[in-house]
C-alpha atoms as a printed R data frame, in Angstrom:
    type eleno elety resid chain resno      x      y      z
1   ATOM     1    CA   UNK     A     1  0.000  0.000  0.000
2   ATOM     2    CA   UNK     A     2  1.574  3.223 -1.044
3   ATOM     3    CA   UNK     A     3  1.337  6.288  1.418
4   ATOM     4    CA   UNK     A     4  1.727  9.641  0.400
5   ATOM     5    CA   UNK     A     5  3.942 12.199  2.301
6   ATOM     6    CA   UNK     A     6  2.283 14.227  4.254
7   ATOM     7    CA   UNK     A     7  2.470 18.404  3.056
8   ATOM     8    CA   UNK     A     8  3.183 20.718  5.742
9   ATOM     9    CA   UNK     A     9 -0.297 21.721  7.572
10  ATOM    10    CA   UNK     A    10 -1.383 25.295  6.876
11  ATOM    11    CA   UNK     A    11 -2.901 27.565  9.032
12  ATOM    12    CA   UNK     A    12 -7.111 27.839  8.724
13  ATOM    13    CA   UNK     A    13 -7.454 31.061  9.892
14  ATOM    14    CA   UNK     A    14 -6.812 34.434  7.400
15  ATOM    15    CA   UNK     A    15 -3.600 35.589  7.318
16  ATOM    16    CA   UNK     A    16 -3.272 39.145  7.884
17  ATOM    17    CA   UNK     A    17 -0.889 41.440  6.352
18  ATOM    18    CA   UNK     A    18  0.276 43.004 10.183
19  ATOM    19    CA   UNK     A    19  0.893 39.131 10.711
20  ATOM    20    CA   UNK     A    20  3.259 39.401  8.163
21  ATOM    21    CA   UNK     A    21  5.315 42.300  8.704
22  ATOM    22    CA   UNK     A    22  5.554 40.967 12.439
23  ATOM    23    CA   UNK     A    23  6.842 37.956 11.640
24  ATOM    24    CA   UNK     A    24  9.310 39.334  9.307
25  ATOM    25    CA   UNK     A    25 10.778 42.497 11.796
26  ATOM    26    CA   UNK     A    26 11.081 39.118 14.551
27  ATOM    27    CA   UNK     A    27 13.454 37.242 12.303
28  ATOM    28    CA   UNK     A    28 15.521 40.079 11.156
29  ATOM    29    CA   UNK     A    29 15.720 41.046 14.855
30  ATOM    30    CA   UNK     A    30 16.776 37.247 15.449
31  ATOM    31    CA   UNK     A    31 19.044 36.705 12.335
32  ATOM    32    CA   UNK     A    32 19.417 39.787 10.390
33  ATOM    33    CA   UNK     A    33 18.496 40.183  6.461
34  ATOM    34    CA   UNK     A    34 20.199 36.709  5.624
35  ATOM    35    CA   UNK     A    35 17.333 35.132  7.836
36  ATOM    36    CA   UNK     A    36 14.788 36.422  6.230
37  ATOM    37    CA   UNK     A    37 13.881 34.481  2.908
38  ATOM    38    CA   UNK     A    38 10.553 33.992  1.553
39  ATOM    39    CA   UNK     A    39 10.863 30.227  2.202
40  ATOM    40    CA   UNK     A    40 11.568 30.804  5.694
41  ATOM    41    CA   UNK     A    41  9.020 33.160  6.153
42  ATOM    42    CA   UNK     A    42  6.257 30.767  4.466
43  ATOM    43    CA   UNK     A    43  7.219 28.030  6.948
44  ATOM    44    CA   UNK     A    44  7.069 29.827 10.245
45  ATOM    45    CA   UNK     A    45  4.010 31.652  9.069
46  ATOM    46    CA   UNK     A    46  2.092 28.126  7.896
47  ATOM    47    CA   UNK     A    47  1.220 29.698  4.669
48  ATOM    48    CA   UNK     A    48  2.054 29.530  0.312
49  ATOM    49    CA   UNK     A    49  3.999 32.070 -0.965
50  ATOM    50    CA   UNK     A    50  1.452 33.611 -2.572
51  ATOM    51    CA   UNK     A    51 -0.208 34.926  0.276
52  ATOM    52    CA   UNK     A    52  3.238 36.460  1.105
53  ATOM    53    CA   UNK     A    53  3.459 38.298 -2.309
54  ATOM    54    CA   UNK     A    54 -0.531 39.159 -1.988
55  ATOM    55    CA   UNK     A    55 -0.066 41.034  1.231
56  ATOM    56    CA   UNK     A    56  3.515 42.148  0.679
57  ATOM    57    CA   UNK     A    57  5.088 41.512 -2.403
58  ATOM    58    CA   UNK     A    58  8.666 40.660 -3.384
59  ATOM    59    CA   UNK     A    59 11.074 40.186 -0.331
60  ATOM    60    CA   UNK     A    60 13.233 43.455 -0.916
61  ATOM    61    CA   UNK     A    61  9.245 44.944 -0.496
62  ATOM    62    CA   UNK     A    62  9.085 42.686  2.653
63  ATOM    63    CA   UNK     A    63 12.227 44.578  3.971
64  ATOM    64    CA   UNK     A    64 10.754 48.124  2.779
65  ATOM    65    CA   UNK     A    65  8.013 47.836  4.681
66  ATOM    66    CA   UNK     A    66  9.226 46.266  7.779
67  ATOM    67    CA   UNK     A    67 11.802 49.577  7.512
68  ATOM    68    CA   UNK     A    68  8.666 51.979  7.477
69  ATOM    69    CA   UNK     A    69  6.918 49.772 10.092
70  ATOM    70    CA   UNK     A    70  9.822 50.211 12.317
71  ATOM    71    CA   UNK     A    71 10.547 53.878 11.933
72  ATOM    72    CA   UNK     A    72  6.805 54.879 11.898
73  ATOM    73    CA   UNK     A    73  6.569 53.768 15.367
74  ATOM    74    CA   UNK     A    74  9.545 55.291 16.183
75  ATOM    75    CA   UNK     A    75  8.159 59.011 14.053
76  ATOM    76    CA   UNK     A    76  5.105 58.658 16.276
77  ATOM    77    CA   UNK     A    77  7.147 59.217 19.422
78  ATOM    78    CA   UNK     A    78  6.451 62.569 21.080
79  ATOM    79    CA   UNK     A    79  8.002 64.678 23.996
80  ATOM    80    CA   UNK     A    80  6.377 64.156 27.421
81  ATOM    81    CA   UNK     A    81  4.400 66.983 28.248
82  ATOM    82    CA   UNK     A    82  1.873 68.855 26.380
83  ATOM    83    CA   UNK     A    83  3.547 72.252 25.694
84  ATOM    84    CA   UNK     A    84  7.656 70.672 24.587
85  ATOM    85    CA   UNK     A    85  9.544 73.010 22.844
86  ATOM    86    CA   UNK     A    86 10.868 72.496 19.285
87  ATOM    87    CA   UNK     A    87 14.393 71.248 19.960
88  ATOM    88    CA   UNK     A    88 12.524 69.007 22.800
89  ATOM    89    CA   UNK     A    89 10.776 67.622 19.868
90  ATOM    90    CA   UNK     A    90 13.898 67.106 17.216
91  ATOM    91    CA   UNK     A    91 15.565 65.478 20.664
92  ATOM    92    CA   UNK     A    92 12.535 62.998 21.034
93  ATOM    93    CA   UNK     A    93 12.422 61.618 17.940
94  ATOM    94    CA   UNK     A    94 16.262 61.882 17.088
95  ATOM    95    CA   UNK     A    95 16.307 59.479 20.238
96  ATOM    96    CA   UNK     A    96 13.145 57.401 19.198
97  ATOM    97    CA   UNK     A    97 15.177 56.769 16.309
98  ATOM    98    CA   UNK     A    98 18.866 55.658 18.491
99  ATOM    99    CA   UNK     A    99 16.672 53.486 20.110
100 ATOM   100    CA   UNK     A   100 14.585 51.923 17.646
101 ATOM   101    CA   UNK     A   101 18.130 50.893 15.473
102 ATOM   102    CA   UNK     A   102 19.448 49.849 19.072
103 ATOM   103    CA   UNK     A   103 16.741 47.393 18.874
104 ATOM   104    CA   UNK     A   104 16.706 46.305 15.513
105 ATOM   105    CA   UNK     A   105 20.510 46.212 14.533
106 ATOM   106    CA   UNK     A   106 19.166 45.323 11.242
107 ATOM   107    CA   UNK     A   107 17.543 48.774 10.732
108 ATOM   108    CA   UNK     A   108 20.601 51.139 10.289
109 ATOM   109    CA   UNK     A   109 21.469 49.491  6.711
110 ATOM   110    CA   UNK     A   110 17.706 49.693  5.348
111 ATOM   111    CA   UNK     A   111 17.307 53.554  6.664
112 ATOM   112    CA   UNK     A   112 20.022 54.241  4.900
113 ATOM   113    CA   UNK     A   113 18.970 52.632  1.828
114 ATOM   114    CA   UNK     A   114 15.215 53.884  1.995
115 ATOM   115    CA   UNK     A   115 16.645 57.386  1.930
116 ATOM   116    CA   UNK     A   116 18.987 57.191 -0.668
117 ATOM   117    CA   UNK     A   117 17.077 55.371 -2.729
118 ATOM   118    CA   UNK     A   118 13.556 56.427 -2.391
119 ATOM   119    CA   UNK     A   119 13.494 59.988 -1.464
120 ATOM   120    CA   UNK     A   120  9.125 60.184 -1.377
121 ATOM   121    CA   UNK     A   121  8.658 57.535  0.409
122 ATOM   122    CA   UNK     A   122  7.394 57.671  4.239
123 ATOM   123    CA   UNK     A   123 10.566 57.242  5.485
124 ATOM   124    CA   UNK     A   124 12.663 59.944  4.099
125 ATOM   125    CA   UNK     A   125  9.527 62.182  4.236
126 ATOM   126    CA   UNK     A   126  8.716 61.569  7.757
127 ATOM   127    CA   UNK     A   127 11.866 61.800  8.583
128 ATOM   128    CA   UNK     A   128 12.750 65.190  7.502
129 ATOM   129    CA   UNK     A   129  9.326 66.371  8.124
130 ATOM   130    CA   UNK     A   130  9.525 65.731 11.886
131 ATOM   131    CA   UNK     A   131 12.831 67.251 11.849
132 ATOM   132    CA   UNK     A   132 12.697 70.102  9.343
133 ATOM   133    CA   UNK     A   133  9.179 70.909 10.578
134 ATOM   134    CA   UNK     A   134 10.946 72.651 13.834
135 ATOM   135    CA   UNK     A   135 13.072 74.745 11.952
136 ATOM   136    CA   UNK     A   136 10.278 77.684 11.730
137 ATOM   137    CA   UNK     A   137  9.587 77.341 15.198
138 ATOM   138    CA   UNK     A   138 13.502 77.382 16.000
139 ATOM   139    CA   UNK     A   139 13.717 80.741 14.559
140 ATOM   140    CA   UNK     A   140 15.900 79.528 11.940
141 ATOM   141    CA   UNK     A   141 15.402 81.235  8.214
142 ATOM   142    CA   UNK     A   142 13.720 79.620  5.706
143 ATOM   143    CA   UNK     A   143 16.644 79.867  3.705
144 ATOM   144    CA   UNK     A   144 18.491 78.204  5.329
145 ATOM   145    CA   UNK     A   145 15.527 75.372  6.818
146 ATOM   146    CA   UNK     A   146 17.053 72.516  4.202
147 ATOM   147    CA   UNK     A   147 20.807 72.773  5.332
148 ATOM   148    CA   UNK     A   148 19.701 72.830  9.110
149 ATOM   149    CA   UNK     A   149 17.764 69.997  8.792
150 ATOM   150    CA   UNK     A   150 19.638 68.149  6.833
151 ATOM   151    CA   UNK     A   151 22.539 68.576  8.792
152 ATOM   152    CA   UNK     A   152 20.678 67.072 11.733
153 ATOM   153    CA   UNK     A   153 19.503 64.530 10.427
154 ATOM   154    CA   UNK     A   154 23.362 63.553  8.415
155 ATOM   155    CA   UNK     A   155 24.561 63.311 12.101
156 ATOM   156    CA   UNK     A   156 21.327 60.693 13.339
157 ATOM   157    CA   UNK     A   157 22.447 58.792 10.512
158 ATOM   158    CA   UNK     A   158 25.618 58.862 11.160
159 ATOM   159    CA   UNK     A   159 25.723 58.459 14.832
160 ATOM   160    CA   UNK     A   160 22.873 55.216 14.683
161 ATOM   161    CA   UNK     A   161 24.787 53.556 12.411
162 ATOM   162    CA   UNK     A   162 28.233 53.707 13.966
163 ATOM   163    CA   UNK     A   163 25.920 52.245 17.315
164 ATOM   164    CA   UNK     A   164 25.080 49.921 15.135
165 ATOM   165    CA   UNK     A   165 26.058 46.412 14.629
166 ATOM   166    CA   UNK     A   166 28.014 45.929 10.621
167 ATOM   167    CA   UNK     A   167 25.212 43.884  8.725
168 ATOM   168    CA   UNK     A   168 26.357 40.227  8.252
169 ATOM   169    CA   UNK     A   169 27.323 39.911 12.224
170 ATOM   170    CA   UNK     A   170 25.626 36.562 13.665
171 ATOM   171    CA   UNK     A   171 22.710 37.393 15.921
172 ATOM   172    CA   UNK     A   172 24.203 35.065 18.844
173 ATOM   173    CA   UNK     A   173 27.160 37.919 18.931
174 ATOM   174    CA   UNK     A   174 26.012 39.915 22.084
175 ATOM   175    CA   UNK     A   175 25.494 43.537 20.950
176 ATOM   176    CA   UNK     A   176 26.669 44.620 24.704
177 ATOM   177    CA   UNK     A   177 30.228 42.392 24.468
178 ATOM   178    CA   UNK     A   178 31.006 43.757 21.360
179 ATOM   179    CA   UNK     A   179 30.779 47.509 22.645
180 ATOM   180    CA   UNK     A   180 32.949 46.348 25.306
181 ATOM   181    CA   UNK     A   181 35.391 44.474 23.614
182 ATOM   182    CA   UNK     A   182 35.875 47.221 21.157
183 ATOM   183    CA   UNK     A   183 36.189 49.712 24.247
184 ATOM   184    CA   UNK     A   184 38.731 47.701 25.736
185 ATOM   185    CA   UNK     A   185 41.004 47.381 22.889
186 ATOM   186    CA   UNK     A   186 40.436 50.922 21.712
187 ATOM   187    CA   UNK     A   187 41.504 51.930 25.654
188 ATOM   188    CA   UNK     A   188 44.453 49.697 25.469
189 ATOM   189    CA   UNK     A   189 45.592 50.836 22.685
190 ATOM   190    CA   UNK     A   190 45.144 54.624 23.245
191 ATOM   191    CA   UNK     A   191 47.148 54.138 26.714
192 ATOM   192    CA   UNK     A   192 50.151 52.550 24.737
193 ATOM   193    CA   UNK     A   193 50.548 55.585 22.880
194 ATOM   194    CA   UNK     A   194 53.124 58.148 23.508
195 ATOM   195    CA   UNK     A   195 51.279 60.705 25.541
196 ATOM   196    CA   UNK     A   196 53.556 63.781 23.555
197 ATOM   197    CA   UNK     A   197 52.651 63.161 20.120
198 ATOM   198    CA   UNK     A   198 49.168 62.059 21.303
199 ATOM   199    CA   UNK     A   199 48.344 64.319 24.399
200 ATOM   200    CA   UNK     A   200 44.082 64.684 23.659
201 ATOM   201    CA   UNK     A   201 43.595 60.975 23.342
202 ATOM   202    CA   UNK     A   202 45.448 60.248 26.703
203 ATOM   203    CA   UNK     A   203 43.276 63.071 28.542
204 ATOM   204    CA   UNK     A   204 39.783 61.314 27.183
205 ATOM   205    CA   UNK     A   205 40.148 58.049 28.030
206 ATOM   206    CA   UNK     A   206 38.589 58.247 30.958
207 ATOM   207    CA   UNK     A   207 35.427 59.722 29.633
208 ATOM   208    CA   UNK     A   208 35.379 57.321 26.776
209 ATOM   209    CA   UNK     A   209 35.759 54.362 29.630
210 ATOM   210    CA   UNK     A   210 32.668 55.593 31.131
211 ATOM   211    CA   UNK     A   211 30.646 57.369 28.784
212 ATOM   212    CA   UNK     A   212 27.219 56.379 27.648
213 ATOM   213    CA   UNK     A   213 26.047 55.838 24.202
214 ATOM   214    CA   UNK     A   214 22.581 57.496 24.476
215 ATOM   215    CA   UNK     A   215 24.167 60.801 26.263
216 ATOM   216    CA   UNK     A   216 26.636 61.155 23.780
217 ATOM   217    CA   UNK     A   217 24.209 61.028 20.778
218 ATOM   218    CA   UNK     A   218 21.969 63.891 22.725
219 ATOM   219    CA   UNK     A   219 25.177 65.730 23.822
220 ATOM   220    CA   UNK     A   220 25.732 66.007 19.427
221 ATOM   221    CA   UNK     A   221 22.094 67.033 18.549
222 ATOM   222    CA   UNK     A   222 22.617 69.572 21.606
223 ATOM   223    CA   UNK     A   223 25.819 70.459 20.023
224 ATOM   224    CA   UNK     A   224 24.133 71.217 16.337
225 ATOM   225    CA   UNK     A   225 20.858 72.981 17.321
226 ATOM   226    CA   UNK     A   226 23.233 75.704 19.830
227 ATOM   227    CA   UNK     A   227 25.059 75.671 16.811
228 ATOM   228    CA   UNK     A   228 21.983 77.125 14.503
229 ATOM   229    CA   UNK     A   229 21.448 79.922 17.408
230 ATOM   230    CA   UNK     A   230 23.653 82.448 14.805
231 ATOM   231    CA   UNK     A   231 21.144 81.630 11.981
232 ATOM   232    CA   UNK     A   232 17.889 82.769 14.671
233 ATOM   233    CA   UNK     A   233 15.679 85.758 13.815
234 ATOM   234    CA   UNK     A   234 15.466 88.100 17.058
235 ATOM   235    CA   UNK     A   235 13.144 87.272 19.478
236 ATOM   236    CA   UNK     A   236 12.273 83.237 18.446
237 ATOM   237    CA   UNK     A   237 13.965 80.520 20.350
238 ATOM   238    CA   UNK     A   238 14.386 77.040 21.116
């Protein structure tokens, strides 16, 4: 008597397109892009691939949206307190955003890419809107409301992606020993050096031993909004 192999038993109840995306941002988080394959994604979820390309499309879609999932959570983030100034606002969600990479170490490669490459889209716009929307309220010209804004936002960027882990890394590295591996060897080194020809790196390394990553990416967007005070009409302030 011939038997037949048994297929893999789907799920009976509708599969949702939030479903989905959740299931997808939980194995990036676990395993980073390489983790996330259609195939992969069709067997945790119970489900054909077609439902996956009917609710989402193709996987670099997948990825998109997860990105604008992500970083619309992170957008929606507002300053405690109903009356927060506008660099209280630029501070919330430049830290909404830290955080959010800090918890998806996949995220810092796809931001990147979602602005470069698709400069409408809900990302870039939100983005910059959230940011450059303050710029009016800073007191800062409107002249000069694209360079400000951009120049904040160059140094989130910037600053989440150096916090963040290099895509390809193994999600059973620990994101915590890494930062204090690299700490170590970067203070080891720097105390080797000959304090003469290198006299500011031996006076900082005890603030770099103890500093903390969150208070050092505020301390920078503190940095650049005193630094647009020159550019403020009389009488409008931050």
């Amino acid at each position: 008597m011939t038997t037949r192999a048994r297929r893999p038993q789907r799920r009976n109840q509708v599969l949702s397109r939030e479903q989905i995306i959740d299931t997808a941002v939980a194995m990036l988080d676990a395993g980073g892009e390489s983790a996330l394959t259609i195939r992969a994604l069709t067997e945790r979820l119970s489900t054909g691939s077609g439902a996956i390309y009917h609710h989402v499309g193709t996987r670099d879609e997948l990825l998109d949206t997860a990105t604008e999932t992500v970083i619309g959570a992170a957008l929606a983030t507002r300053p405690a307190g109903a009356a927060a100034t506008p660099a209280e606002e630029i501070r919330a969600v430049a830290l909404a955003l830290f955080d959010a990479i800090a918890a998806h170490r996949w995220l810092a490669t796809r931001l990147t890419l979602q602005i470069i490459r698709n400069p409408v889209g809900p990302v870039t716009v939100g983005i910059l809107e959230r940011i450059g929307g303050q710029m009016g309220a800073l007191g800062v010209p409107r002249v000069s409301w694209f360079a400000a804004a951009s120049t904040l936002l160059h140094y989130i960027l910037g600053a989440v992606s150096q916090n963040a882990r290099i895509e390809g890394d193994t999600s059973e590295v620990d994101p915590g020993g890494e930062r204090d591996e690299f700490l170590a060897a970067a203070l080891t080194g720097w105390q080797e050096l000959d304090p003469d020809a290198y006299p500011f790196l031996h006076a900082v390394v005890g603030q770099m031993r103890e500093h903390d990553d969150r208070e050092q990416f505020l301390t920078g967007i503190a940095v650049i909004l005193d630094g647009l005070t020159p550019l403020r009409r009389p009488g409008r302030s931050g």
